[in-house]
C-alpha positions as CSV (number, residue, x, y, z in Angstrom):
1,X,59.9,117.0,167.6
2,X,55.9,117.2,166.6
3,X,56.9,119.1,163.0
4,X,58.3,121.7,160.9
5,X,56.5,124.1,161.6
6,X,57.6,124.8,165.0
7,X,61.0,127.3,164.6
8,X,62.6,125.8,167.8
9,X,62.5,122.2,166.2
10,X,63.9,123.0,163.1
11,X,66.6,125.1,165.0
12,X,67.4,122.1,166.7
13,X,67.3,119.6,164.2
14,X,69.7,122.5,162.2
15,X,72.2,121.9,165.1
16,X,71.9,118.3,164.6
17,X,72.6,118.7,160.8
18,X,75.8,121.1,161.7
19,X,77.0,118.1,163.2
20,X,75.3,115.8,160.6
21,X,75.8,117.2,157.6
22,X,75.5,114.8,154.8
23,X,71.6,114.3,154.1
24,X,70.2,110.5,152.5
25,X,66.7,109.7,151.4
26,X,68.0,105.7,150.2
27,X,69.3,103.5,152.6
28,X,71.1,101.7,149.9
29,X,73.3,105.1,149.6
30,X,74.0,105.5,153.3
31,X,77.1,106.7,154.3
32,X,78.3,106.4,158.2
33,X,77.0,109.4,160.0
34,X,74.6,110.6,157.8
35,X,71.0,111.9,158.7
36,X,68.6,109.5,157.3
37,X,64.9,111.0,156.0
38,X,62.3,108.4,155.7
39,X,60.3,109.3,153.0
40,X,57.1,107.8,151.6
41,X,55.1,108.0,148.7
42,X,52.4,106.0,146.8
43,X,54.8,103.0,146.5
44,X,57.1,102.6,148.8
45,X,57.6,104.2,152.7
46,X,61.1,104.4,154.0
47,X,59.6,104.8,157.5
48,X,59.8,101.2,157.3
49,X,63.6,101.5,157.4
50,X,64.5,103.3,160.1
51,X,65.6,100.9,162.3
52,X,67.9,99.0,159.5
53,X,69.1,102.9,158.6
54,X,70.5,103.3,161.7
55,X,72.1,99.7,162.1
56,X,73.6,100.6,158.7
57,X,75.7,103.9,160.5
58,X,72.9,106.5,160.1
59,X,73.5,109.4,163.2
60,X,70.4,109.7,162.7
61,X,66.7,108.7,160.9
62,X,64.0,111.2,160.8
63,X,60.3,110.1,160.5
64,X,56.9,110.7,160.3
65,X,55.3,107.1,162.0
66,X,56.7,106.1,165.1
67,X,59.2,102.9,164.5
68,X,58.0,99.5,166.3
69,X,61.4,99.6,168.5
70,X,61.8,103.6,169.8
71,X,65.5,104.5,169.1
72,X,67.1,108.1,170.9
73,X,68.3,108.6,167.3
74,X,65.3,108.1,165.6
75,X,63.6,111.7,165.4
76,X,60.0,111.6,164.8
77,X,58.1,114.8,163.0
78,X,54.5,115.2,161.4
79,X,55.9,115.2,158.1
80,X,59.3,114.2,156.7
81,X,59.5,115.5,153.1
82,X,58.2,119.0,154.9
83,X,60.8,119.0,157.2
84,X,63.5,117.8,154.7
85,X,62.3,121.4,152.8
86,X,62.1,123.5,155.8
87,X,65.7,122.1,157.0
88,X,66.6,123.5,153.6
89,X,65.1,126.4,153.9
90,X,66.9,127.5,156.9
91,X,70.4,126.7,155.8
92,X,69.4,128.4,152.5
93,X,68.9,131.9,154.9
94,X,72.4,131.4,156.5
95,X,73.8,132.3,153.3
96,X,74.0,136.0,151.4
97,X,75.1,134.9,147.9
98,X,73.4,134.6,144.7
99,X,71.3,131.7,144.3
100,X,70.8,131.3,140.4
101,X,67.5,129.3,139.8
102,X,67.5,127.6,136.4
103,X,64.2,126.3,134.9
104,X,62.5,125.7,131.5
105,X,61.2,122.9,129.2
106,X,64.5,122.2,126.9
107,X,68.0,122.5,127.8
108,X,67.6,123.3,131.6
109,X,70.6,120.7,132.6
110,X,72.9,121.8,129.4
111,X,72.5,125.2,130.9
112,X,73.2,124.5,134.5
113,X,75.9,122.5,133.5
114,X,77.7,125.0,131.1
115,X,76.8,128.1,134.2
116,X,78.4,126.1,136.5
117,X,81.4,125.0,134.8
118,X,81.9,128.9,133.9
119,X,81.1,130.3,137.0
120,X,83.4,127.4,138.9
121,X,86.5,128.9,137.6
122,X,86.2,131.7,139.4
123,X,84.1,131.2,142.4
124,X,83.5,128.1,144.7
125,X,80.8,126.9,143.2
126,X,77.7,124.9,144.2
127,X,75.0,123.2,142.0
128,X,72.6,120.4,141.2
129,X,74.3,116.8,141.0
130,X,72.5,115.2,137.4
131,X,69.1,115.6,137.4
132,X,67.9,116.1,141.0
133,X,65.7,118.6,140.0
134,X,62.6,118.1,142.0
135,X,60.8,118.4,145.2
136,X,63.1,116.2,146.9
137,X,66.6,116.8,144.6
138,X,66.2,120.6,145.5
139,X,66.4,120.3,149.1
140,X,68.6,117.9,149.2
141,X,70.7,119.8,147.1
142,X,70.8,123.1,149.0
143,X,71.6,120.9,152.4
144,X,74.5,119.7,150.2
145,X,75.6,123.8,150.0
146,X,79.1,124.2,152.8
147,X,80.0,127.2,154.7
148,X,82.7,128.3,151.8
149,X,80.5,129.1,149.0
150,X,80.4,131.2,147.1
151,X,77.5,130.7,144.5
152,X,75.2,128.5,143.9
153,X,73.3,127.2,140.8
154,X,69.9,125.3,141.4
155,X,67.7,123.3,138.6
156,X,64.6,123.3,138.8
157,X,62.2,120.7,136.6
158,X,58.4,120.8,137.2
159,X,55.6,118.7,135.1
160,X,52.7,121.0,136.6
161,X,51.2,124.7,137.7
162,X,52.6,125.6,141.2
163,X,55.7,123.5,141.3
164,X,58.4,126.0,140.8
165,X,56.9,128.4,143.1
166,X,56.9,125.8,145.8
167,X,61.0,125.4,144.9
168,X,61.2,129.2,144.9
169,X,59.9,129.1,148.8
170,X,62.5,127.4,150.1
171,X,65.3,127.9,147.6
172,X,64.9,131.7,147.8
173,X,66.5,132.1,144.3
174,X,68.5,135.5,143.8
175,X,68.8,135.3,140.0
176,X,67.5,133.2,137.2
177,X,66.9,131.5,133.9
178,X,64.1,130.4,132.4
179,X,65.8,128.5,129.0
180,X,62.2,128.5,127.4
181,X,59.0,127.1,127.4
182,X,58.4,124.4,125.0
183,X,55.9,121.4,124.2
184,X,56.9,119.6,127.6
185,X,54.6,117.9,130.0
186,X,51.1,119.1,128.8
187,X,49.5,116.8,130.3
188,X,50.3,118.3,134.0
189,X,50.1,122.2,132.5
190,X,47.4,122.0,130.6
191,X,49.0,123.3,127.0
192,X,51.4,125.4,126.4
193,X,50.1,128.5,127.9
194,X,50.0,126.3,131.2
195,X,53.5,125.5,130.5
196,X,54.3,129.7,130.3
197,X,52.4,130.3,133.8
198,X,54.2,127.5,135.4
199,X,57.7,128.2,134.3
200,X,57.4,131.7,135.1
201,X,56.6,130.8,138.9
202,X,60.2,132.0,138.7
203,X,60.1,135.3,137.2
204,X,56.8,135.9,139.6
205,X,59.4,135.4,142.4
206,X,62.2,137.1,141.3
207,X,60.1,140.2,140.2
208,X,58.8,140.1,144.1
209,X,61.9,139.7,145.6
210,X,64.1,142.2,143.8
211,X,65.7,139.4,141.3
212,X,67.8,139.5,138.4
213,X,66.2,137.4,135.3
214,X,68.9,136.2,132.6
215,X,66.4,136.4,129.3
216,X,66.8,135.0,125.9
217,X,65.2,138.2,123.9
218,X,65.1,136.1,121.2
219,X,61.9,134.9,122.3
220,X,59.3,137.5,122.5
221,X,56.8,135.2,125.1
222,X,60.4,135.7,127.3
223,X,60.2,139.3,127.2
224,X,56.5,140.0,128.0
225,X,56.5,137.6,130.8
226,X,59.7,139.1,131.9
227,X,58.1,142.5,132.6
228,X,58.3,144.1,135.7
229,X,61.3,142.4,137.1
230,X,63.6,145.2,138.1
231,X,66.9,143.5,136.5
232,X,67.4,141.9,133.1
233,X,70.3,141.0,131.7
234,X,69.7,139.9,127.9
235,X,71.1,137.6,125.5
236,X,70.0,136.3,122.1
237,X,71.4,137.0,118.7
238,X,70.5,140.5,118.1
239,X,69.4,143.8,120.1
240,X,70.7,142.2,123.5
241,X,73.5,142.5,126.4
242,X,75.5,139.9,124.7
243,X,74.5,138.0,121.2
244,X,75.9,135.5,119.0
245,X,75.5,133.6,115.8
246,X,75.5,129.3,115.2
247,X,79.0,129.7,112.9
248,X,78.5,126.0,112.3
249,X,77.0,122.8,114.0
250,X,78.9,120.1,112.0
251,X,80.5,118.2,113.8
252,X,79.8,120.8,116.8
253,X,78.6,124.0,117.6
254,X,80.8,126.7,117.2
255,X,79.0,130.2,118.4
256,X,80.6,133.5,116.9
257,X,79.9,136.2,119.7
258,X,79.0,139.3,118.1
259,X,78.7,141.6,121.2
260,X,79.5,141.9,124.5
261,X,82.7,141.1,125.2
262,X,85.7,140.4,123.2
263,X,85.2,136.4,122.6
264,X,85.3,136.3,119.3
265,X,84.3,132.7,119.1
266,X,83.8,129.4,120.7
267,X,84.5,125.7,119.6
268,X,82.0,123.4,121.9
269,X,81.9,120.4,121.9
270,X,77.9,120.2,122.3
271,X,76.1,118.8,119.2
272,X,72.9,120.9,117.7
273,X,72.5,124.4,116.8
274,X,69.6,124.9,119.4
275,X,72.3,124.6,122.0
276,X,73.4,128.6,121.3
277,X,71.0,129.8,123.9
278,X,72.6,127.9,126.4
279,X,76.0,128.9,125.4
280,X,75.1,132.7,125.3
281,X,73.4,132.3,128.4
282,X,77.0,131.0,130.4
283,X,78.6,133.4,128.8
284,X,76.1,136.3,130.2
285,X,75.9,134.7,133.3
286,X,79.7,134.8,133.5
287,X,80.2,138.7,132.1
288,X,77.4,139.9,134.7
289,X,79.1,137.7,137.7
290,X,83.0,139.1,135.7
291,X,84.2,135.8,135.1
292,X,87.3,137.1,132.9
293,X,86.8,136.2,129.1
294,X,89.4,133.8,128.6
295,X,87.8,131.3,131.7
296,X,84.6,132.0,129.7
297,X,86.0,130.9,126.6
298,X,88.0,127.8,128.2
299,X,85.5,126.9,130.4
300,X,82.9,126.5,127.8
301,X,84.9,124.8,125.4
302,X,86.1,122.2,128.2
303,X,82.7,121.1,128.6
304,X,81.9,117.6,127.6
305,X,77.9,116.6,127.6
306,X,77.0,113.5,129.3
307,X,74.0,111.1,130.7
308,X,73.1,110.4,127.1
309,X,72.5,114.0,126.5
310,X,73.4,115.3,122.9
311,X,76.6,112.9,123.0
312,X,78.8,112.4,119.8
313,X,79.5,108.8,119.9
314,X,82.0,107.2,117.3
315,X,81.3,103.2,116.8
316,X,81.4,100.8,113.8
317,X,82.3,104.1,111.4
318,X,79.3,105.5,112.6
319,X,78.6,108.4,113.9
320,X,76.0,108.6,116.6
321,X,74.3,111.6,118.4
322,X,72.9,109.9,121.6
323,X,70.0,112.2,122.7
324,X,67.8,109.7,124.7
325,X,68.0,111.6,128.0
326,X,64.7,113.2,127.3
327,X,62.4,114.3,124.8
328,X,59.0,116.5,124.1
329,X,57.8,118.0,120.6
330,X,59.9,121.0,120.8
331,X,63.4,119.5,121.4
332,X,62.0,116.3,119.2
333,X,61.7,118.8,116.5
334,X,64.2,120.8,116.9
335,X,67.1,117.6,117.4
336,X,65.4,116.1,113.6
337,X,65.7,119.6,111.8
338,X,69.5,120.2,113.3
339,X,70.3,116.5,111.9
340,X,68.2,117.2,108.4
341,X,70.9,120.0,108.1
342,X,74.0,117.9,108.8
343,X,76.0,117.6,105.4
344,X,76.1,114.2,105.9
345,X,75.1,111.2,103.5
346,X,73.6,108.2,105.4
347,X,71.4,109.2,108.1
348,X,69.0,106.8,110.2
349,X,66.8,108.3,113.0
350,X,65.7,106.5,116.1
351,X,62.4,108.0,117.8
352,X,61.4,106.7,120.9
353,X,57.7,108.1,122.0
354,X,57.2,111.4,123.8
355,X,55.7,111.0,127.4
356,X,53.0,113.5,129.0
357,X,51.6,114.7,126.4
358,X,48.0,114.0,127.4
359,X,45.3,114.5,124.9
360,X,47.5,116.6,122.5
361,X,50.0,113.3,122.5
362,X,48.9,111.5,119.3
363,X,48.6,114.7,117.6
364,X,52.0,115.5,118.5
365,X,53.5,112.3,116.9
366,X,51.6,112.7,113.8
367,X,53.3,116.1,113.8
368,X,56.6,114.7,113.9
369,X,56.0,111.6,111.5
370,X,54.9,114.8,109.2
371,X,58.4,116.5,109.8
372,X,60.2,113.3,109.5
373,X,58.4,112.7,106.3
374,X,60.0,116.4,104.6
375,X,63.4,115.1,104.5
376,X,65.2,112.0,103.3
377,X,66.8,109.6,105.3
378,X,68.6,106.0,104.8
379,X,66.0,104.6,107.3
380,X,63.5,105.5,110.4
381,X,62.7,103.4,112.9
382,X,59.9,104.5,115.4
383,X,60.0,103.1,118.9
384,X,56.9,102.7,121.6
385,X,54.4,105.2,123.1
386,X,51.9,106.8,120.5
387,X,54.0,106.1,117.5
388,X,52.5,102.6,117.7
389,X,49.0,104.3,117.6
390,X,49.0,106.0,114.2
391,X,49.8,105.6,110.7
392,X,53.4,105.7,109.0
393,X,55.7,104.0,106.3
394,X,58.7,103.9,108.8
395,X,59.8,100.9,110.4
396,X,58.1,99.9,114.1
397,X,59.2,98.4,117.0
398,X,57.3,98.2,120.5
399,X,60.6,99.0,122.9
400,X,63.9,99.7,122.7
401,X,64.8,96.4,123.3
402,X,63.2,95.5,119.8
403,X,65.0,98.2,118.0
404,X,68.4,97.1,119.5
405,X,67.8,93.5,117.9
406,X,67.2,95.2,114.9
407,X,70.4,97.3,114.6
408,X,72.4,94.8,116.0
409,X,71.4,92.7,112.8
410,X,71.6,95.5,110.5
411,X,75.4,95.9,110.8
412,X,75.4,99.2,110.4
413,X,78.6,101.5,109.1
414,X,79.4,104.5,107.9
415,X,76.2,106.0,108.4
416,X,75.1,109.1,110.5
417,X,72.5,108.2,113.8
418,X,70.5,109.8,115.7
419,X,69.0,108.5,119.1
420,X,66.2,110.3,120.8
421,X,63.0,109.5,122.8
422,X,61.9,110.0,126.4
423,X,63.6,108.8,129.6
424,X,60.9,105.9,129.9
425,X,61.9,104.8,126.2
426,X,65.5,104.2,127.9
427,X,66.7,104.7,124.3
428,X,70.5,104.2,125.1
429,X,69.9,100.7,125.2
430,X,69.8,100.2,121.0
431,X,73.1,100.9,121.5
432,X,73.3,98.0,124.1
């Protein structure tokens, strides 16, 4: 093979997959029979492995440099990760069912979880596994698609202009989402009308390609950008296709739904009013796709979160909201206003620092020591990144590691917690 550009290679590395059809990008992972692609980036360059891939029970390894020992089942191409995307591409246009694309600063995975879990009930469903939301999860994730499906649901992250329009190419999305577009990666977007242009990559394909866009109508930025696509389908909590209320957050969301089928209401067991456009969103996706009401309903309230993502823990009489997957200044924001609101007594809040932010980041952080500084709290403790750059009464640690020491000693009971900060704060760990 000399690259995936060539049709006739890809159609025969395609009949190779048919045969093949379990994809792996880590050695570590490998499975017997699996096809092996050797990545690289700047750190690491899996070409290296080829040989020890298919010792390990690869079929077979595909790569971009020549191994030092040629193997017959070691497939050389010009470009690995481009032929990982084009392989996806083709078994993406073997299929005619709706691919629902799912993008946006806050709440993307929530949302993909809670569509899926609705849709599954009815349909054989596909979708991304965690967070493999990226240039190499999405791929990997459509190869991952079998002969029997009958929808798929794709996530799709992006921390710069371009990116989801790159997914879009080979992902060929049908129908989407975008959840919204928040304070998230500046750095890569360049502010937050960056962050608008790159998240509606999506809406620029779908308007293109005949698409149906799911919009929050809530959020007037939503409906201008959504112009011009030929099908919307809109939810929010007034003038929309379906629309509901927050009935209470305490201990969990309950959503009233006001219009648009006959739910009347539903009991999740997702923490945080700001999770009610997810919730109206399943529930639109699931009307539109006729999902019957009661597997709506059910579906929805079944749903547990996980990966350290809005999670109610109980420990030591405490209550603890463990929301340390990820964090930006909109979700930071919105997560310390939700828990101001709690009618609850004792209440300590653990910040870890927002990545990306770029030059806006220490402003940002003043920001939020600002909002933290409105309400009252039993104690604040501020973890890492630019919180250790400015000015604050709270209490301050470097890592996460110093803050766990801290309320280890503290003995903490009875109070009301909340855990946030970005994925490189690893803010789970306080909890040890």
């Amino acid at each position: 093979m000399t690259g995936p550009n060539d049709q006739m290679n890809i159609d025969q590395l395609y009949e190779i997959y048919l045969q093949h059809p379990f994809v792996q990008t880590d050695t570590r992972k490998l499975q017997q029979g699996d096809l092996f692609f050797a990545l690289k980036g700047p750190n690491f360059n899996a070409n290296l492995f080829a040989n020890i891939a298919i010792a390990a029970g690869a079929a077979y390894a595909i790569v971009d440099e020549p191994p030092p020992v040629p193997h017959p089942n070691i497939i050389v191409v010009d470009d690995v990760l481009q032929t990982l995307q084009a392989l996806a591409k083709h078994h993406r246009q073997q299929f005619d069912i709706p691919f629902i694309a799912i993008t946006g600063s806050n709440g993307k995975t929530t949302t993909k979880e809670l569509v899926h879990t609705v849709l599954a009930t009815t349909y054989t469903t596909y979708t991304t596994q965690g967070n493999l939301n990226n240039h190499i999860g999405i791929p990997v994730t459509i190869l991952k698609v079998k002969k029997d499906a009958q929808l798929a649901v794709i996530e799709m992250g992006a921390n710069h202009r371009g990116e989801i329009a790159s997914y879009c190419e080979y992902t060929l999305p049908t129908h989407g989402i975008i959840t919204n577009c928040g304070k998230a990666h500046l750095e890569g977007f360049g502010g937050i009308e960056g962050v608008r242009k790159g998240k509606g990559e999506l809406y620029d394909h779908l308007r293109t390609h005949e698409g149906t866009a799911f919009v929050m109508w809530d959020y007037e930025y939503l409906r201008n950008m959504s112009k011009g696509i030929p099908s919307i389908i809109k939810y929010g909590t007034t003038d929309a296709d379906i629309t509901g209320q927050a009935v209470k957050s305490e201990p969990f969301l309950e959503v009233g739904i006001t219009g648009g089928t006959s739910i009347a209401s539903i009991k999740t067991q997702l923490v945080g009013a700001y999770n009610l456009p997810n919730v109206l969103v399943a529930v639109a996706v699931g009307k539109y796709f006729k999902v019957p009401d009661e597997a709506i309903k059910g579906s929805i309230e079944a749903y547990t979160p996980s990966n350290s993502r809005s999670q109610l823990i109980e420990r030591d009489g405490n209550k603890i909201i463990l929301d340390a997957y990820n964090a930006n200044p909109s979700s930071m924001k919105l997560a310390i206003e939700n828990f101001a609101k709690l009618p609850a007594g004792d209440k300590v809040l653990m910040l870890g620092g927002m990545a990306e932010l770029g030059e806006e980041s220490l402003q940002e952080h003043a920001l939020i020591v600002d909002l933290i500084k409105q309400h009252p709290w039993k104690d604040v403790v501020l973890v890492g990144g630019d919180f250790l750059k400015i000015e604050h009464p709270f209490r301050q640690f470097k890592n996460s590691g110093e803050a766990a020491d801290w309320y280890r000693s503290r003995n903490l009971q009875g109070n009301y917690i909340l855990i946030k900060g970005s994925r490189s704060m690893q803010m789970e760990k306080v909890l040890g």
